[in-house]
N, C-alpha and C positions, 0 to 999 in steps of 0.2 A: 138798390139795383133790382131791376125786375128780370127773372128768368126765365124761358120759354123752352118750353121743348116741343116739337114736332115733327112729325112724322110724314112721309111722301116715299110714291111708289121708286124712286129716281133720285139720287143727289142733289141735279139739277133741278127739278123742283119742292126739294125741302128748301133750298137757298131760298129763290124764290118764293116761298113761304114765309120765311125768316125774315126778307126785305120789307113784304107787303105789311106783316104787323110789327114788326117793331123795329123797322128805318134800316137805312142803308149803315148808320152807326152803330150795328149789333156786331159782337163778337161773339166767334166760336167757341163754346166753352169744350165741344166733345159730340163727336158721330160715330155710328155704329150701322151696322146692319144685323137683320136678321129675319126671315120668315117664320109667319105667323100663318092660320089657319089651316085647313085642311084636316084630313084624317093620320094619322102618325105619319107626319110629315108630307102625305101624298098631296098632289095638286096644293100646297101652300104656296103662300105669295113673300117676293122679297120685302121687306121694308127699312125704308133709311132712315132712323133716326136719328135729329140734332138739338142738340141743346145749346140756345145762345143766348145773352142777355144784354142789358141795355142801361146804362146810369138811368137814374130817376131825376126828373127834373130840376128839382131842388139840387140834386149832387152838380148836375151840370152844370147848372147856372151860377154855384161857387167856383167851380174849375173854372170857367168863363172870365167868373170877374177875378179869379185869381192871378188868371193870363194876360189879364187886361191891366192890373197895374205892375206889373212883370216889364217895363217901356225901356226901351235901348237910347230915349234920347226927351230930355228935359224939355216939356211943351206948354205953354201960355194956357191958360185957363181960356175957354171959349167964353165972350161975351156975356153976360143972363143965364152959365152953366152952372150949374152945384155941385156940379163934380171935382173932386181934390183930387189933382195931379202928383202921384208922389213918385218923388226920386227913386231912380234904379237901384241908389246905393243901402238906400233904405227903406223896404219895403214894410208897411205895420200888415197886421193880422186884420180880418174885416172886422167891423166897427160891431158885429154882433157878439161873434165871439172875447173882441175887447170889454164890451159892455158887461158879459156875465163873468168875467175874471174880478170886474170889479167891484160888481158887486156880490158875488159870493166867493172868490177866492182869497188866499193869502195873501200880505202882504209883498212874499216873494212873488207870488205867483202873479200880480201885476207888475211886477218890475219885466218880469219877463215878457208877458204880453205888450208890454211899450217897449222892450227891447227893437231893437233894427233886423230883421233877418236877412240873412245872406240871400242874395238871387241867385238862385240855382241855373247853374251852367249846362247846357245844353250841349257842346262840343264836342263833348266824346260820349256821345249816343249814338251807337250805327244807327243808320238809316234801316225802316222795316223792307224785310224784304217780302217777297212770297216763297212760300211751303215748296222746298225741292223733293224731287222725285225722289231720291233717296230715304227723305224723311219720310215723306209719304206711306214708302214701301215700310219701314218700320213698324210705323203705328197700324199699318193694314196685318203684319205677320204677327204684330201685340194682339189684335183686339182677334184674332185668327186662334191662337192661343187661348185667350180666355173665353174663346166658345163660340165669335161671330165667326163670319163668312168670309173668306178673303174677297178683296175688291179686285173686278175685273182691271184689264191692265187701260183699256180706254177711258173706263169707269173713274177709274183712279186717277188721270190724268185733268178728266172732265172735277174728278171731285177738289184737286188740288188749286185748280185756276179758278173754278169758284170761290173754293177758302181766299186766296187771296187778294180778292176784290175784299175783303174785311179786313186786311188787313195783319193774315196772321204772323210774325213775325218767323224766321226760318233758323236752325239750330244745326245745319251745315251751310252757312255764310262762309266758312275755309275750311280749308282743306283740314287740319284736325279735328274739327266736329263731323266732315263727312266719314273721317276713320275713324271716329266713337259710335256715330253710328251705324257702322261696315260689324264693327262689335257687337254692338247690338242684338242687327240683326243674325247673325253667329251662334250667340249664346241662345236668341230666342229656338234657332233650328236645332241647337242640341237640347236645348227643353222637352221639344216636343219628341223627336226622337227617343230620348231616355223615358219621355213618360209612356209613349207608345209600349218600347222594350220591358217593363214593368208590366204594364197591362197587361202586355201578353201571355206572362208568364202566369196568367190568370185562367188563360183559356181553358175551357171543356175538354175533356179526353175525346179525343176522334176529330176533333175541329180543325184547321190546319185556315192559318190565317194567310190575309193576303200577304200580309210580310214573309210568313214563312213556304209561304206557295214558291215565289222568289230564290228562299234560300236553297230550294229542295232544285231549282233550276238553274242553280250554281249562278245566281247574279251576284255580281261584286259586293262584301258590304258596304261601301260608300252609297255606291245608290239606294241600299234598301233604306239606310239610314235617310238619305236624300230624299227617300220617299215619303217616309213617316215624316220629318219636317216640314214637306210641301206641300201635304192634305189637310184638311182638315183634322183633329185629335180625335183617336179613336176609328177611322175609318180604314186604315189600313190595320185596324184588327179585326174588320168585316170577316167571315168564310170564306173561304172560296166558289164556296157553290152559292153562295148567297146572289140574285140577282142582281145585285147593285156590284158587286165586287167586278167585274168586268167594263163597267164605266169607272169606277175610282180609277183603277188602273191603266184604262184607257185617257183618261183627264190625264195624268202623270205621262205616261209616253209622249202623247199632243205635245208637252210643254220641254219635254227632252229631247227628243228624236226628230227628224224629218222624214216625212212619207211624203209619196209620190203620186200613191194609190196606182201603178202601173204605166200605162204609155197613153201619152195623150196625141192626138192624131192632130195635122196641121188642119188648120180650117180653107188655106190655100197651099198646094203644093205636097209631095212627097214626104213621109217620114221614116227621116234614115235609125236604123237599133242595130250597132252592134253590142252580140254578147263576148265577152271576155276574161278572161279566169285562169287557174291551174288546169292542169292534167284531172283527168275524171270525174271531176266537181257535177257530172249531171248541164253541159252547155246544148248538145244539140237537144236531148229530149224538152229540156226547158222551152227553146226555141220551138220545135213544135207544137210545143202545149200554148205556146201565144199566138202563133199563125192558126193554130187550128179554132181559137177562140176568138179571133178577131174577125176570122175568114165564115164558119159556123153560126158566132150567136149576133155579127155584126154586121155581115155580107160587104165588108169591103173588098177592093181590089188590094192585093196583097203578091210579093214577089219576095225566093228565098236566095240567099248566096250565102255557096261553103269555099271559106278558104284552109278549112281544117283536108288537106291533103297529106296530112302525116300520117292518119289511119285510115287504111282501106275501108273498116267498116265503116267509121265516120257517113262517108262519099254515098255508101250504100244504104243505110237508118236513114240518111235525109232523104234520099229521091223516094225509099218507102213510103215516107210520111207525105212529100208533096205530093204522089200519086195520088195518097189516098183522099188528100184534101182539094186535089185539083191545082196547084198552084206550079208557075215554073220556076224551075232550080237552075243557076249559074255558080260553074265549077269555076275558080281563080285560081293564079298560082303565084299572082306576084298582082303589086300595084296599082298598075298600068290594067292590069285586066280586070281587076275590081271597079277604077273607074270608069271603063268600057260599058262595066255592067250595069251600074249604078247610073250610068245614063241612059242606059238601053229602057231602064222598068221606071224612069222620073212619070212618066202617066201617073202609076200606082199609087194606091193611098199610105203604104207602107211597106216597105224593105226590110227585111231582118237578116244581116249576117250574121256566120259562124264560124268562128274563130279558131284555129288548132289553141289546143294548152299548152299553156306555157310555164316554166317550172319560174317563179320569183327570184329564183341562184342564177339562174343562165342570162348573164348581161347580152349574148350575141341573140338569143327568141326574143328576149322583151324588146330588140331595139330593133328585129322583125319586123314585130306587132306594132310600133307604132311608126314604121314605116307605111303598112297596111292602111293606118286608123288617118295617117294624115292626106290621105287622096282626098278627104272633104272634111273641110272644118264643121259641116252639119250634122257628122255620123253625132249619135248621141249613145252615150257610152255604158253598157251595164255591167257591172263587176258580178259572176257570179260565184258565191262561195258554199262550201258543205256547212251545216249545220251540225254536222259532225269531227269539225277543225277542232283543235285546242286551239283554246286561248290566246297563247302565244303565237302560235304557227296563223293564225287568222288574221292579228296583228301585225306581223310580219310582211302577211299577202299584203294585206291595205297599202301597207308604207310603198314596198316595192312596185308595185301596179300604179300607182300613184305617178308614174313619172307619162303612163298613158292617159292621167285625166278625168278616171270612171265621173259616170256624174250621176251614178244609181248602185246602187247594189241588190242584190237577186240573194234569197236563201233557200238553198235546196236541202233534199234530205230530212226535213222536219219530223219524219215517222221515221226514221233509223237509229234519234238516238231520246235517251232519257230526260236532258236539259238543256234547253235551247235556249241560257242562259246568256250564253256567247253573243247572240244577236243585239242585247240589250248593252253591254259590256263593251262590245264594237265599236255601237254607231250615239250611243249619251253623247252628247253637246256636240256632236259632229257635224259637220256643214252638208255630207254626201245623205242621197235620201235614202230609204228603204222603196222599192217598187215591187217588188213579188216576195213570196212565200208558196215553196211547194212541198207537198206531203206525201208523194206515192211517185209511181211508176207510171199512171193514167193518164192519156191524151184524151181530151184536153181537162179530164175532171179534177187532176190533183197539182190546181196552180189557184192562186190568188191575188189579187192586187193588195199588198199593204196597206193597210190601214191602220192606224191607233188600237181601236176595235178586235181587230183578227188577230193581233199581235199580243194584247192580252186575254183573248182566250186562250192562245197557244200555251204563253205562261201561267194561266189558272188550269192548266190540264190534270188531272188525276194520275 
């Protein structure tokens, strides 16, 4: 058997590598990744390496003729041929290996070589399949473990349908090999995690790792644990202040969260925002800080509408702010004159209303509010909450507001409290996105578009 291993920038072309020297009949024995060059890590390059091999001629050409008197049905010798036709029922050993039994083995040991062998039944051999994603993912979180790189997820895709043009056979064909390896992969994320949790306890005095950056920011331990399984081993014992810790961390988010990065403007036609939320959660100042940034650093056409008439000053903080930004404000009081309004500014590049607060207990506001939200099925919906809620009570908000639809959430209050732990806690594996993050009182300096990025700096903060 000849074995090759080679190396390519790309999956796709170490296969192709594989094909070119040693045939379309090579098997995978085993791939990996890992970069190579550069200065302690910096500017190195990925590389894929596979190892595949190939029978050697000789082997093949036994199997061949092995197959070949292996026959399903009793055939007449061809004309001037030399070839002995033998029965299915009795197949001999080839005439080379007969030849040295008899003349250097036993005499049992020839009885046996003129022996009849059974022809092996082929019937209950599944059919090869190709390598399911599942497995895939396994062997990508194995070799992730023992120190390679995990595989992107197209990457992995692309690497899977390649292996399978060779033919690899697959070890979730049913459904209890796919929950052996659901196991698997399980035990491998508590490996890692445990081995993280160890490490750590290693750390430097004054150090304060990313895991425990997390913990100091009251995130749940499932996700820290979640976290240390999902990175690479060892990097979520990075520093905090370490440069690269704010990308680890940011990788992790990307792959938990949904961000929105803020409001994206129609490329034809009007864009409807309303904000909506509890009682003093920070909704109109927020609302300013985004007309004032879109109207300021974007120069679009922009119109404001307050249906918050439950507070006088409400009424009065906004016409402040659009004075000062230049922009016209429409007062509402019911449905009907929201829609009015909302047809009046359809020129505009963007609309932003503002929503009285509504307490999540009061069934007779919430069903208000989405009397308000259904004048247009294109208002687009932002949830704005404190950064300062418990846990629970923030929890709470979500579910109940939920019967309005949000299809964003907004976090205010970022510099009021210790641990902005809650944001991460909220919105893990949740379908709605993050779009803002604010941190002060300032028009329009202390807003943000959500990011992956901004979101763990926040959590690596001192």
């Amino acid at each position: 058997m000849q074995i090759k291993v080679v190396k390519a920038p790309t999956m796709k072309e170490a296969m192709q590598q594989v094909k070119e020297e040693l045939g379309p009949d090579a098997v995978i024995l085993h791939t990996k990744k890992y970069r190579e060059g550069g200065f302690l890590g910096y500017h190195s390059t990925e590389v894929v390496e596979v190892t595949a091999a190939i029978e050697d001629q000789e082997d093949a050409a036994l199997k061949k003729r092995g197959k070949r008197n292996v026959t399903t049905k009793q055939k007449k010798p061809v004309s001037g041929s030399t070839l002995d036709i033998v029965s299915p029922a009795a197949p001999v050993m080839p005439s080379t290996v007969l030849s040295q039994y008899k003349t250097n083995g036993t005499e049992a040991g020839v009885k046996m070589a003129e022996s009849p062998i059974p022809a092996p039944n082929f019937q209950h051999i599944p059919p090869v399949q190709p390598m399911q994603p599942a497995q895939a993912a396994a062997v990508s979180d194995y070799n992730t473990v023992m120190g390679g790189r995990p595989v992107h997820e197209t990457e992995q895709k692309d690497e899977v349908e390649d292996m399978a043009q060779f033919g690899i056979a697959s070890a979730a064909s049913n459904p209890e090999d796919a929950e052996k390896i659901q196991q698997l992969q399980d035990e491998l994320a508590q490996m890692k995690a445990m081995l993280a949790q160890v490490m750590g306890k290693d750390q430097p005095k004054g150090q304060v790792s990313i895991q425990e950056a997390l913990r100091l920011q009251e995130v749940d331990e499932d996700i820290v644990k979640d976290m240390a399984a999902s990175v690479p081993a060892g990097e979520t014992l990075l520093d905090r202040l370490d440069a690269k810790a704010p990308d680890v961390l940011a990788g992790y988010l990307g792959k938990t969260m949904n961000f929105s990065e803020g409001i994206a403007l129609n490329k034809h036609g009007v864009r409807i925002v309303a904000l909506i939320g509890a009682t003093g959660v920070g909704k109109t100042t927020t609302l300013a800080k985004i007309a004032a940034r879109f109207v300021l650093e974007k120069n679009i056409k922009a119109a404001l509408i307050t249906a918050d008439t439950y507070r006088i000053s409400a009424v009065d903080q906004l016409k402040t702010y659009s004075d000062i930004i230049g922009l016209p404000l429409e007062i509402v009081y019911s449905p009907d004159e929201l829609k009015v309004a909302i047809h009046k500014h359809r020129d505009k590049d963007l609309i932003l209303i503002d929503t009285a607060g509504r307490s999540q207990h009061n069934d007779y506001q919430m069903k208000e509010l989405q009397d308000f939200l259904a004048v247009n099925s294109h208002i687009e919906r932002h949830l704005v909450m404190s950064a300062t809620t418990k846990n629970r009570d923030a929890a709470e908000i979500l579910e109940k507001f939920s019967v309005c639809n949000p299809d964003r959430v907004i976090f205010t209050k970022a510099d009021e409290t210790s641990s902005v732990g809650l944001i991460l806690n909220l919105l893990a594996k949740k379908e709605i996105a993050l779009s803002f993050l604010t941190n002060g009182q300032s028009v329009p300096d202390d807003i943000v578009p959500a990011t992956p990025r901004k979101l763990a700096e926040l959590l690596l903060r001192e």
